[in-house]
C-alpha positions as a printed NumPy array, in Angstrom:
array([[-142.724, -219.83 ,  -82.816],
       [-143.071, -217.596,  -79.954],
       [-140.06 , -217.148,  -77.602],
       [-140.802, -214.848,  -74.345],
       [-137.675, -215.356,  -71.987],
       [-133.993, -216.676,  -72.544],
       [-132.439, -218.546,  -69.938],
       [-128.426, -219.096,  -69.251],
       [-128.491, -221.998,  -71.293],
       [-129.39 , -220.237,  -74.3  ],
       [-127.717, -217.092,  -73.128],
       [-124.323, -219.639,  -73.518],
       [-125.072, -220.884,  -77.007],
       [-125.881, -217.659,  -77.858],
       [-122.306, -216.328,  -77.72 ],
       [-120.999, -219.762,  -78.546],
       [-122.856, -219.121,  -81.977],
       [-122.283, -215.432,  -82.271],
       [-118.586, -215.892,  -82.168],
       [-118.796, -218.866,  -84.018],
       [-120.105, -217.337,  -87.339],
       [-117.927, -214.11 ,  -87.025],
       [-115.19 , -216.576,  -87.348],
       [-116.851, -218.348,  -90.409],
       [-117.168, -215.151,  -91.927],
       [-114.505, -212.678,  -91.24 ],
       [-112.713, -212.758,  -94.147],
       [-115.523, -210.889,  -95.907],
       [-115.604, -208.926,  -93.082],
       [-112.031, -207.889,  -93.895],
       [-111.996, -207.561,  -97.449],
       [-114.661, -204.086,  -96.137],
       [-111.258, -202.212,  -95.688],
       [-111.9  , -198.874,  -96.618],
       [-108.275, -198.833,  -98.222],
       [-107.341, -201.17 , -100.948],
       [-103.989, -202.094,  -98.892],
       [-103.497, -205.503,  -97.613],
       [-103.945, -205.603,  -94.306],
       [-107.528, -205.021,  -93.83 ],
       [-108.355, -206.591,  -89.841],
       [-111.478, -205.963,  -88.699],
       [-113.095, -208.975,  -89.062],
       [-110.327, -210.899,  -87.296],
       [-109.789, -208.455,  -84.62 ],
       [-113.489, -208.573,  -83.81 ],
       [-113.797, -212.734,  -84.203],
       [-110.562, -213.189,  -81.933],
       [-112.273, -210.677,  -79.432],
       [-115.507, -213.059,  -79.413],
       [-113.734, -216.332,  -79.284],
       [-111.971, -215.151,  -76.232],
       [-115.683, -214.169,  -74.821],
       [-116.932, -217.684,  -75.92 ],
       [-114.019, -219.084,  -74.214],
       [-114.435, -217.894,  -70.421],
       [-117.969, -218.808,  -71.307],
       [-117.12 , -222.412,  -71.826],
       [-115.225, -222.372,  -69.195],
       [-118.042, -221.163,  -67.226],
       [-118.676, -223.984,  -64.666],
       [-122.774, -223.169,  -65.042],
       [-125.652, -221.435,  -66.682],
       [-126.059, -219.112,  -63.848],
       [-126.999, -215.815,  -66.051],
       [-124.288, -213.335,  -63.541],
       [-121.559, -216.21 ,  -63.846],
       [-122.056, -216.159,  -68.142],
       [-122.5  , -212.53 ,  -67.701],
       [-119.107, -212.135,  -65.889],
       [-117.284, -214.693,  -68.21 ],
       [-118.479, -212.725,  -71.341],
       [-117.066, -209.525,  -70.134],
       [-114.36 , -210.863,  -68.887],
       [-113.698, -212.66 ,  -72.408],
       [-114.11 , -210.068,  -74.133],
       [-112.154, -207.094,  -72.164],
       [-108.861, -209.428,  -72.386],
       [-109.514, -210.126,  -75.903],
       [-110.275, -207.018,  -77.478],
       [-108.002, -206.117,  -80.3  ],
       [-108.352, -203.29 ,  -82.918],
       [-110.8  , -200.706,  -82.593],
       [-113.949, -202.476,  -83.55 ],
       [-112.547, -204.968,  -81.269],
       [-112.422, -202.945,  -78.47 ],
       [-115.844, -201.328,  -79.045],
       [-117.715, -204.713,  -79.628],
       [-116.049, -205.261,  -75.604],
       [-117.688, -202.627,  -74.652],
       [-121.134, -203.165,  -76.024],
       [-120.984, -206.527,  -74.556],
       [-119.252, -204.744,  -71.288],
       [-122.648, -202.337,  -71.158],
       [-125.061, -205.162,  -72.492],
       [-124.195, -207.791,  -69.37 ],
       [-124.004, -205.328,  -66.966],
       [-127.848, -204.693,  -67.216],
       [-128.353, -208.474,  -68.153],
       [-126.205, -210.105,  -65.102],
       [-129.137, -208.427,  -62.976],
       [-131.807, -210.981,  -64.337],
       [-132.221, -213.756,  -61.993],
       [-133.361, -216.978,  -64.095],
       [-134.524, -215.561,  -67.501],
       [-134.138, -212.447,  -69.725],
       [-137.372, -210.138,  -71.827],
       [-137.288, -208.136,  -74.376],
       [-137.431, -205.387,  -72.384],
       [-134.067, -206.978,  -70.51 ],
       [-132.601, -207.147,  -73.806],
       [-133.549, -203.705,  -75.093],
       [-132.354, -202.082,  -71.863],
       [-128.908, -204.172,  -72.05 ],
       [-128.608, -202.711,  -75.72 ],
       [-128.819, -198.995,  -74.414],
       [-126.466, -199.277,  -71.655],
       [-124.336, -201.016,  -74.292],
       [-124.431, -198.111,  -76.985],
       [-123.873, -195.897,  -73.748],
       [-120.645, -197.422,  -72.088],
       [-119.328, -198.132,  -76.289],
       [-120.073, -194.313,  -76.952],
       [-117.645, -193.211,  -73.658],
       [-114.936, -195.611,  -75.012],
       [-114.291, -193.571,  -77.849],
       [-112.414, -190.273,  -77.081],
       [-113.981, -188.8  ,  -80.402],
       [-117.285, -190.909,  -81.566],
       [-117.51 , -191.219,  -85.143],
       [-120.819, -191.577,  -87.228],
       [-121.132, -193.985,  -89.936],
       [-119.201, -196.512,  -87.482],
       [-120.319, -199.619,  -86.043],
       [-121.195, -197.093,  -83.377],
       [-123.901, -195.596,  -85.39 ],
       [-124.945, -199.342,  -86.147],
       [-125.543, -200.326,  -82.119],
       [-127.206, -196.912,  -81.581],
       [-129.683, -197.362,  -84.246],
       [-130.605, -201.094,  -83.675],
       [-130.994, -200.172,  -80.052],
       [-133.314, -197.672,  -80.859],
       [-135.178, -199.991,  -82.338],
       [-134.789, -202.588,  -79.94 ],
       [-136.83 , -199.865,  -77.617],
       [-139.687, -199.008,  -79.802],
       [-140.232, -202.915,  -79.802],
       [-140.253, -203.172,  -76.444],
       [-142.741, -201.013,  -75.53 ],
       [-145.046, -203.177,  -77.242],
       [-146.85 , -206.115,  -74.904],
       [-145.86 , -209.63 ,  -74.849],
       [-142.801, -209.444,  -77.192],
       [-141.398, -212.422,  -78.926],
       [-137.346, -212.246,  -78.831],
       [-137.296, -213.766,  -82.3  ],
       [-139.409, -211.047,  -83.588],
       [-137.185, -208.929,  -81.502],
       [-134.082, -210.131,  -83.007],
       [-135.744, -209.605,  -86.616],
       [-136.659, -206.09 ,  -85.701],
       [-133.213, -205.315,  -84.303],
       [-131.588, -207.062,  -87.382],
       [-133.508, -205.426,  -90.208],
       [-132.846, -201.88 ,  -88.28 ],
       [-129.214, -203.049,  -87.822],
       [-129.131, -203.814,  -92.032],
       [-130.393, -200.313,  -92.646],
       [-128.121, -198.461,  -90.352],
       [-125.322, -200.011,  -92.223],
       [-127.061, -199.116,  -95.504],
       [-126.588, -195.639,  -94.269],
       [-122.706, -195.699,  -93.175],
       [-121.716, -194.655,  -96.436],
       [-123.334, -191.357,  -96.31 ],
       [-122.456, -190.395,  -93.371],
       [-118.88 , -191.435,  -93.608],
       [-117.801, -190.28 ,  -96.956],
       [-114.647, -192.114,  -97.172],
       [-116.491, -195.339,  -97.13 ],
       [-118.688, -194.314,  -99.901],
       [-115.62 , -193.367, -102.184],
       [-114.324, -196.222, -101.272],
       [-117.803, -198.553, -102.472],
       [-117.771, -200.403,  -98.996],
       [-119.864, -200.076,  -95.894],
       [-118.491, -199.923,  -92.394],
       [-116.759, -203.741,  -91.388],
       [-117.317, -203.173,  -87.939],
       [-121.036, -202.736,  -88.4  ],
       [-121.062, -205.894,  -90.739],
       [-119.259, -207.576,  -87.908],
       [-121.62 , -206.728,  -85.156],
       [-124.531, -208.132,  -87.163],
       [-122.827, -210.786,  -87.893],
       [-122.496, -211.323,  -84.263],
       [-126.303, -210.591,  -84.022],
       [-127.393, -212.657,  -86.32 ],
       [-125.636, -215.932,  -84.633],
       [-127.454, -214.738,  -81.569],
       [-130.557, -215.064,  -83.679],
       [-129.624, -218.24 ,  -85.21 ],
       [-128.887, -219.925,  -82.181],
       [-132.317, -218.957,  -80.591],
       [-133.823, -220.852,  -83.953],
       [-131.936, -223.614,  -84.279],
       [-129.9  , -222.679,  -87.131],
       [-126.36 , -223.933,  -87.114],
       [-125.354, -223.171,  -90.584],
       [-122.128, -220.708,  -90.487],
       [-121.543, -219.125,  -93.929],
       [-123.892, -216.43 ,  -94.823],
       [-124.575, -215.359,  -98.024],
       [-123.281, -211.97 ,  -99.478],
       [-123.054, -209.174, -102.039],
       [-121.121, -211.3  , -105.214],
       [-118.858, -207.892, -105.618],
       [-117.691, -207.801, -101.973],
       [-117.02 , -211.82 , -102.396],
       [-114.706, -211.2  , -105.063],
       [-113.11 , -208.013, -103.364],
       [-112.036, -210.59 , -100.335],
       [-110.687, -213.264, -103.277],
       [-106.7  , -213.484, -103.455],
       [-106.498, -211.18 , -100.311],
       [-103.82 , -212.553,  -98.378],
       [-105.49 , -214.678,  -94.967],
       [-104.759, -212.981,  -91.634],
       [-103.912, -215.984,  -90.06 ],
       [-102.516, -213.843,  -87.216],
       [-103.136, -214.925,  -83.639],
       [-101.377, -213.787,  -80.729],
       [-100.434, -217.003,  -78.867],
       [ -99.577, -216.477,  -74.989],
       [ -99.347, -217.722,  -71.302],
       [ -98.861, -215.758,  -68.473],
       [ -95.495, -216.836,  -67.7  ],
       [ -95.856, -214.588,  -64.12 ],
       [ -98.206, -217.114,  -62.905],
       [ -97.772, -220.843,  -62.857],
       [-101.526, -221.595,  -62.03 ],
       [-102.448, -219.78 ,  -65.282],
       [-100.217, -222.242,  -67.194],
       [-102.422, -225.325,  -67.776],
       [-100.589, -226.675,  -70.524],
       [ -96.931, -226.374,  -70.621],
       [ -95.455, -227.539,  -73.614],
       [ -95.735, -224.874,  -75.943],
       [ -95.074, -226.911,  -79.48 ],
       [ -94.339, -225.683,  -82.721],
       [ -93.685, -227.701,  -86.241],
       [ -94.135, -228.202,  -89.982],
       [ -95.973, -230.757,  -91.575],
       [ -93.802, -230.848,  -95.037],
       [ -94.483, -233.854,  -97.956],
       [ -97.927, -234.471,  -97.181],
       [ -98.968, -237.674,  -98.077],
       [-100.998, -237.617, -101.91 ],
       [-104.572, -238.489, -100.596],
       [-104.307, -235.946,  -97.475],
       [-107.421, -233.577,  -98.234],
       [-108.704, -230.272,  -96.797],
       [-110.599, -232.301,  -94.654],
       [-107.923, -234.379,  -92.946],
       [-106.253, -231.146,  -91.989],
       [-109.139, -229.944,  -90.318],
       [-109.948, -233.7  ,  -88.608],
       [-105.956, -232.779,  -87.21 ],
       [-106.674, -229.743,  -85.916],
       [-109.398, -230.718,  -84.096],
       [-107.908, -233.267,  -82.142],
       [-105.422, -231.02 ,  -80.92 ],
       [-108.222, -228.745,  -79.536],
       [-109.046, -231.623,  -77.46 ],
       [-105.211, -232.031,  -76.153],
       [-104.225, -228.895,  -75.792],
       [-105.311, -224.552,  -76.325],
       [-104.145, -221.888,  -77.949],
       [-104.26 , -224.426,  -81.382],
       [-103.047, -222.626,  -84.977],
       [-103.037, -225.129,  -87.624],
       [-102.601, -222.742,  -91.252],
       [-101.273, -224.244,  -94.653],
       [-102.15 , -226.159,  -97.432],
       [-101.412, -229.274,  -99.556],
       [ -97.539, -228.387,  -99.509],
       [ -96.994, -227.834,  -95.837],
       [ -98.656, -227.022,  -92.524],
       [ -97.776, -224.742,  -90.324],
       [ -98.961, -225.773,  -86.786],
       [ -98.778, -224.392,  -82.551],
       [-100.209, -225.535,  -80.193],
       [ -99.99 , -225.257,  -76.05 ],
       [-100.313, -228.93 ,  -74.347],
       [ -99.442, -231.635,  -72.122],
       [ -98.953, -234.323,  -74.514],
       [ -97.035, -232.707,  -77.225],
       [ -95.589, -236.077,  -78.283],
       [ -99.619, -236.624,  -79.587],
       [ -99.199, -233.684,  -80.984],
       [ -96.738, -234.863,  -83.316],
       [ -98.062, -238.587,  -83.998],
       [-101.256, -236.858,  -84.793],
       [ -99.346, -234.877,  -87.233],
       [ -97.379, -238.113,  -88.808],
       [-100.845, -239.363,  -90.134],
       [-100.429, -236.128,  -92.472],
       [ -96.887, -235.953,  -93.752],
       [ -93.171, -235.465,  -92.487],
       [ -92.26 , -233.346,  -89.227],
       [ -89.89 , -230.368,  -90.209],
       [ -88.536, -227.846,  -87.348],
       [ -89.894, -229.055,  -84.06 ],
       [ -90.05 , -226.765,  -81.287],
       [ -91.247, -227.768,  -78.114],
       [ -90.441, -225.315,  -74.871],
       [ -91.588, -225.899,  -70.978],
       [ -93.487, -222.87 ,  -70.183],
       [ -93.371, -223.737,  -66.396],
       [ -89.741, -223.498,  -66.404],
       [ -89.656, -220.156,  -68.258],
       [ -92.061, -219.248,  -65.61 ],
       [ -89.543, -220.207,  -62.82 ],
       [ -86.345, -218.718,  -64.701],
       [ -88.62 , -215.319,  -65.145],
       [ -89.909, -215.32 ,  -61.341],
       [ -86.248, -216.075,  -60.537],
       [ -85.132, -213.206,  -62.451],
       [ -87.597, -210.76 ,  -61.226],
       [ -86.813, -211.478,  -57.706],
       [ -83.166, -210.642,  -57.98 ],
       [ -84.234, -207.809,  -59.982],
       [ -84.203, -204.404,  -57.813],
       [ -87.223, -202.526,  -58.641],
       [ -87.39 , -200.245,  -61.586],
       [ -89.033, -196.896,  -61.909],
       [ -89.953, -197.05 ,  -65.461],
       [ -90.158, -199.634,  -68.207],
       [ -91.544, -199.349,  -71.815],
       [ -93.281, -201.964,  -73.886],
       [ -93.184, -201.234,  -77.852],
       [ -95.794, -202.994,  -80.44 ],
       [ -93.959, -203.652,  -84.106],
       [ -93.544, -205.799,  -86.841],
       [ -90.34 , -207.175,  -88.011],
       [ -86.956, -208.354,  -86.601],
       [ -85.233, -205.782,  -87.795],
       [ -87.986, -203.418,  -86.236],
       [ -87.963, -205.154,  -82.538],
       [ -83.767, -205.078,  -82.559],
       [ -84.072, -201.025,  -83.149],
       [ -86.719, -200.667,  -79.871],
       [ -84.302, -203.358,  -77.877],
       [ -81.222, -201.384,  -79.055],
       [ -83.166, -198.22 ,  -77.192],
       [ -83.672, -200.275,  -74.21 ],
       [ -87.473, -201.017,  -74.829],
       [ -88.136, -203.955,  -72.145],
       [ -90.761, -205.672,  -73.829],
       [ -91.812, -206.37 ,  -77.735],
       [ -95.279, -207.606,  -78.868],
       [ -95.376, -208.494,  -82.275],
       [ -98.263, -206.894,  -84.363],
       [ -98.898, -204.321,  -86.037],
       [-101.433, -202.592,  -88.989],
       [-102.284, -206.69 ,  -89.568],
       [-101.729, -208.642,  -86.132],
       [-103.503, -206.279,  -83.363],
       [-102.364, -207.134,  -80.011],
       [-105.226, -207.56 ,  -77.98 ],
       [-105.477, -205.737,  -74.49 ],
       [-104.673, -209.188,  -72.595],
       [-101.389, -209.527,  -74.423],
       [-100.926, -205.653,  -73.74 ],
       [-101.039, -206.501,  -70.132],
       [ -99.462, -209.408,  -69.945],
       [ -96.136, -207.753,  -71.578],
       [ -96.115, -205.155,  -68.538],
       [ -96.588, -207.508,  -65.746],
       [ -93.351, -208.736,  -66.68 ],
       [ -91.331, -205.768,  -66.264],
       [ -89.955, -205.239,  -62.884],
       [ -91.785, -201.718,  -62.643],
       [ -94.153, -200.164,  -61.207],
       [ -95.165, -197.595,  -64.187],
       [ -95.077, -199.1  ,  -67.479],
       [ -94.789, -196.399,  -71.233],
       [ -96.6  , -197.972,  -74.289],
       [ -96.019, -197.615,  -77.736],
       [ -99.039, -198.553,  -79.942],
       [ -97.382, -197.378,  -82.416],
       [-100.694, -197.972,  -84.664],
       [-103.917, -195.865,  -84.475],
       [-106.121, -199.224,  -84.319],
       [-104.113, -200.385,  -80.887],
       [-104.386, -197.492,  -78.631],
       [-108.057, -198.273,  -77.679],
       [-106.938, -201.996,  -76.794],
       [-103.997, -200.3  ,  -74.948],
       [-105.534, -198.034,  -73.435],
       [-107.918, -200.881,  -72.058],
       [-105.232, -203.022,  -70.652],
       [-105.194, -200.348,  -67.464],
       [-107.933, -202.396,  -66.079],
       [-106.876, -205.528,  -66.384],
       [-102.599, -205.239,  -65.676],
       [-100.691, -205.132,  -62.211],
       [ -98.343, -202.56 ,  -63.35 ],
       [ -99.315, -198.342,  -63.904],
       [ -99.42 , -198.283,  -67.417],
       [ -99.609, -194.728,  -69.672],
       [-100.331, -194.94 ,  -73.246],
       [ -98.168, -193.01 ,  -75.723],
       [-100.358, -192.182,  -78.609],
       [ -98.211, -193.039,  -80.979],
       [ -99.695, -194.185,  -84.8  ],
       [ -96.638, -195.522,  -86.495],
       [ -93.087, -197.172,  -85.638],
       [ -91.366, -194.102,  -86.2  ],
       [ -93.073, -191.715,  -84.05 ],
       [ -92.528, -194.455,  -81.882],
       [ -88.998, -194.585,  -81.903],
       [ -88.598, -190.43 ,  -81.726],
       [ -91.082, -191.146,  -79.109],
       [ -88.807, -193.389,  -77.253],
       [ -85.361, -191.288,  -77.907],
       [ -87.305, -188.748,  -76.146],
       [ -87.482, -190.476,  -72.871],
       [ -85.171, -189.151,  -69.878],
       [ -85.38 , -192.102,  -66.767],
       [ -84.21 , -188.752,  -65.005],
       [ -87.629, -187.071,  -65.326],
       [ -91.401, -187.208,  -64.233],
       [ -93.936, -189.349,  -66.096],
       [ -95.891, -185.759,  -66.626],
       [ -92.698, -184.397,  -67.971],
       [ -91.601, -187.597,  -70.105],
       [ -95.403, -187.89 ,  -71.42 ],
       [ -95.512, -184.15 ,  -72.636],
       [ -91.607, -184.483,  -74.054],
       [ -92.885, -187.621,  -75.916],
       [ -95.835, -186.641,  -77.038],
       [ -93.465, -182.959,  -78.397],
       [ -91.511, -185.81 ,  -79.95 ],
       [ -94.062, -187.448,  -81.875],
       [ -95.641, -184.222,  -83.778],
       [ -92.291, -183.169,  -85.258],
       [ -92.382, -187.012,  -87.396],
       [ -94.04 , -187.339,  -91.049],
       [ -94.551, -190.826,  -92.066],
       [ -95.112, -192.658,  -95.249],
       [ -95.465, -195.942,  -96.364],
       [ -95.381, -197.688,  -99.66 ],
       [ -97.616, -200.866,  -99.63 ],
       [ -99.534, -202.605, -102.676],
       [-103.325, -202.119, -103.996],
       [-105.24 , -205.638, -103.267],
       [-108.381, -204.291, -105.339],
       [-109.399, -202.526, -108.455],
       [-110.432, -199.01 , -107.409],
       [-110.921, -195.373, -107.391],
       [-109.738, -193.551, -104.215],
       [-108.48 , -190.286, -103.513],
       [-107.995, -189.162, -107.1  ],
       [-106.217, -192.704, -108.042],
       [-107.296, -194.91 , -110.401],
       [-106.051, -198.246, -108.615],
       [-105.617, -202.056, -109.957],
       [-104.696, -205.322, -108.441],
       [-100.936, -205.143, -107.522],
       [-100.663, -201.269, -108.362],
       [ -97.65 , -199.749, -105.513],
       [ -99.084, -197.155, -103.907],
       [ -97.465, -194.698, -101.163],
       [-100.017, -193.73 ,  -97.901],
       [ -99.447, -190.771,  -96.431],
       [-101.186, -189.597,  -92.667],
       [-104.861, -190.378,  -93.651],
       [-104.854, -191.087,  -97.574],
       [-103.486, -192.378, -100.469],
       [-100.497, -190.181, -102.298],
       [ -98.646, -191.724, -104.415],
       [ -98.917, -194.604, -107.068],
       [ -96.222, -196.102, -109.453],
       [ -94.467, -199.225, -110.705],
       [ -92.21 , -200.025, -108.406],
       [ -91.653, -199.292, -104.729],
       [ -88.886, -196.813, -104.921],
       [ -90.408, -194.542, -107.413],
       [ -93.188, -194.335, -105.106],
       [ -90.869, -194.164, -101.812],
       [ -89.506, -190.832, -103.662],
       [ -92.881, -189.1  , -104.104],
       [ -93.608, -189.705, -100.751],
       [ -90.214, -187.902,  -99.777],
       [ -91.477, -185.595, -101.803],
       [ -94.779, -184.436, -100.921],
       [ -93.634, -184.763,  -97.719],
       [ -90.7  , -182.693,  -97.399],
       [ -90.465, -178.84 ,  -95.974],
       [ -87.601, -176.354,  -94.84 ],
       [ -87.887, -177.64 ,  -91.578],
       [ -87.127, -181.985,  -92.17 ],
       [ -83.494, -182.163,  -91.239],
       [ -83.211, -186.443,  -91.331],
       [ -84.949, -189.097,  -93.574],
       [ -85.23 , -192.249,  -92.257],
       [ -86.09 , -195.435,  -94.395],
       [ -87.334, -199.158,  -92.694],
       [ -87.389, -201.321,  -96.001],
       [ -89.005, -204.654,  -95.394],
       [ -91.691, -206.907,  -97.365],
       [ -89.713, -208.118, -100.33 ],
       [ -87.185, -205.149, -100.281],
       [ -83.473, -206.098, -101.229],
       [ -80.757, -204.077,  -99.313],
       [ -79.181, -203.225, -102.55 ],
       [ -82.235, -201.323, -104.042],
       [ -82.694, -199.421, -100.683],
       [ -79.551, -198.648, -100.691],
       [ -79.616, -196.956, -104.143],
       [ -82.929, -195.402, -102.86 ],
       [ -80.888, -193.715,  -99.481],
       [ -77.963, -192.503, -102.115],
       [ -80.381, -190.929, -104.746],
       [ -82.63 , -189.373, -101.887],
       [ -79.031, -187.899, -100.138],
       [ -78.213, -186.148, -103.325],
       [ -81.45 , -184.845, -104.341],
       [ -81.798, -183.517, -100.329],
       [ -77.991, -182.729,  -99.712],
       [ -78.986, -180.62 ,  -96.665],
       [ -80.671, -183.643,  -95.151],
       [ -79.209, -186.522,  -93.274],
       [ -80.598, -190.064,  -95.225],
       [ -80.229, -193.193,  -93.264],
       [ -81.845, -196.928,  -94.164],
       [ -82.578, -199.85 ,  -91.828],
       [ -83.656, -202.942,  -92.134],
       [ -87.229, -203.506,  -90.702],
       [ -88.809, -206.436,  -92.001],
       [ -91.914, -205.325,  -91.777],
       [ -94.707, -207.142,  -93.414],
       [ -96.278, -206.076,  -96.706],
       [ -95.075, -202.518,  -96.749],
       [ -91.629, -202.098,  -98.954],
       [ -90.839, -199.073,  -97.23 ],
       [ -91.926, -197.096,  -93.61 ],
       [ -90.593, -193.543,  -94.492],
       [ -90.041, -190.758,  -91.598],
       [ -88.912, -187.257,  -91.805],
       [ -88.027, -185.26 ,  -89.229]])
């Protein structure tokens, strides 16, 4: 079958199917995590980055190629979460910015030059490009995507193939050139992603609608009994009561499901509140359902859910009038010069920021990236014109640092990696000084912290001079593994240990995923008297699926 143009039609399904199978198959995408901790992301951060590409291009009122081209970099810059995230927004940033220019159709030498530009405007993203990334993946199929370009009278599916198999063989070589992934037996997950991606585009073009894809049998059973990231960021711009289309934001349980509800019926349920309603999160299983969803008829909502089982701890709140009690607010508000907006997980976490006088906490984390429309979003609601953020996680600066082009406020990123160089970060803040002089004194703050973390192994294997199982404890340190024990608190005091110099004066302890108060407790009494010239102090963070965040200072 020979295929010389595409047209906005198939432009549209194209990302429609693109995002569609990244979805289908993140979870493998996931279980790539170079570390065997739970909370490997890159396969949702990169699907929720598409779907929100796919939907400005639904929303797109026509197949005009520059309207599609917009909506897809529009989608995707508000969407992007997590580093791949953020990169796959800017290959489709770079990509549509050569393609917008066609009029009615796009070539293979359209696509080929839309590929470069995207490798180019990905590659100035990223303050320090890495090889063996999903960089190195884009640069090599575009490459190729050139070479078959040149030729005369190119067929895009033969294209697509070309770009593919070159795509399959730069990810083949990730492991070399990133050792880390090779002792860790994986290759990169944001290169699997982006093919992925590809390969929808490819399968739309053919007619192909099947979504699973077949892989490695190893990597399959890496990804089995990893816990689901189910996480989604749900929002609506509560500044801005034309962006609220659906106000009833509605929240419930589905407990005692009825004995003949099957998988299937769940999914029949959650489709017919995508037809009511956005922003839709239906996660559980034959005990109970967890469901949100953002519409107009929320009393559907919960009939629809009656077919299923019994309604447990309804929610439903009128976004429109938070919108007025906010606008309200703000305008008797006088003007601030500053405000800060923290990312964390866990209550206990988000009451430590607010007790600082953080304005504004988005939950996330290592395992729920924030993407850099939520980022945004958080600032415009401060009354300020400059806006501090705390990442506080190496895979949320780039989405950060990308919510500067789409926010009303002046926002400057504080590099921070982890909670607690967030938190010295914010102690460090004087309202009475310049941003210049508050961003170097934060940024002074933040390289005097050590962190550790005690988390648990989700896979059987050999990394940084560990033999690891299923379930083993094991304590991270900056960039690697550390520690590894039988229980969190042995491995909490190796980590103290490694860690500690003549210069740490206070150890600070956030205990959280299945961590009783009593045993950190004992931990912060045997750590005082083993460090009696050190100040110990414990907190409750409720953090997920870390036992213990660990600073020194």
């Amino acid at each position: 079958m020979a295929l010389k143009t595409i047209n906005g039609a198939a432009l549209r399904k194209m990302i429609l199917n693109g995002a569609k199978l990244l979805d289908n198959n993140k979870q493998h995408v996931d279980s790539l995590n170079v570390f065997p901790v739970p909370d490997g992301d890159t396969g949702t951060n990169m699907s929720l980055t598409l779907i929100s590409a796919a939907k400005e291009v639904t929303a797109c009122p026509n197949n005009n190629i520059d309207a599609l081209c917009e909506a897809i970099a529009k989608g995707a810059l508000r969407g992007a979460r997590g580093n791949s995230g953020v990169i796959t927004s800017q290959i489709l940033k770079g990509m549509t910015m050569v393609l917008s220019e066609c009029e009615n159709e796009i070539t293979v030498k359209d696509l080929a030059a839309a590929m470069d530009k995207g490798v180019e405007v990905a590659y100035k993203a990223v303050t320090k490009p890495q090889e063996g990334t999903i960089l190195t993946v884009i640069r090599m199929m575009s490459e190729q995507a050139a070479k078959y370009a040149k030729r005369s009278g190119g067929n895009i599916l033969d294209f697509f193939t070309s770009v593919l198999k070159a795509g399959e063989e730069a990810l083949k070589l990730t492991p070399e050139l990133l050792p880390v992934l090779k002792n860790a037996g994986v290759v990169d997950a944001g290169g699997r992603g982006l093919l992925i991606v590809f390969q929808g585009f490819y399968n739309s073009l053919t007619g192909n609608e099947e979504v699973n894809l077949d892989f490695d049998d190893s990597i399959k059973k890496a990804a089995e009994g990893r816990p689901a990231n189910n996480y989604e960021q749900f929002h609506a711009d509560l500044t801005t009561l034309e962006s609220i289309e659906f106000a009833y934001c509605t929240e419930f349980f589905v407990i005692n499901l009825k004995p003949d509800i099957k998988e299937s019926d769940v999914d029949t349920f959650r489709s017919r509140l995508m037809k009511i309603g956005d922003c839709v999160l239906v996660i559980g299983d034959a005990s109970m359902v967890k469901v949100h969803v953002h519409t107009n008829s929320p009393g559907k909502a919960l009939t629809y859910a009656l077919e299923l089982g019994e309604l447990d701890r309804v929610k439903i709140e009128n976004m429109l009038e938070q919108n007025r009690v906010l606008l309200s607010h703000q305008a008797e508000t006088e003007l601030k010069p500053f405000g800060m907006v923290s990312v964390c997980s866990g209550e206990g976490m988000a009451s430590i920021f607010k007790d600082l006088m953080v304005d504004e906490i988005i939950e996330g984390g290592q395992t729920m990236n924030p993407s850099a429309d939520d980022i945004a979003n958080a600032c415009d609601k401060i009354n300020a014109a400059d806006i501090f953020v705390f990442p506080n996680n190496k895979n949320i600066i780039l989405a950060a640092e990308q919510a500067k082009e789409i926010s009303k406020r002046n926002i400057h990123v504080v590099p921070t990696v982890n909670v607690p160089q967030g938190l010295s970060a914010v102690l460090a803040f004087n309202p009475q000084d310049t941003i210049d002089a508050n961003l170097d004194n934060m940024k002074e703050a933040i390289s005097a912290v050590k962190v550790g973390s005690v988390t648990f192994a989700v896979r059987k294997t050999s990394i940084d001079g560990f033999d690891l199982e299923e379930g083993d404890i094991i304590g991270l340190g900056d960039k690697n593994i550390i520690a590894k024990g039988n229980d969190p608190e042995t491995v909490a005091e190796t980590i103290v240990e490694k860690l500690m110099n003549d210069d740490v004066s206070t150890i600070t302890l956030y205990y959280g995923y299945k961590t009783e108060e009593s045993a950190a407790n004992e931990l912060m009494e045997r750590l005082a008297e083993k460090y009696p010239d050190c100040d110990v102090d414990a907190h409750n963070g409720g953090q997920a699926l870390y036992y213990y965040i660990i600073a020194l200072e």
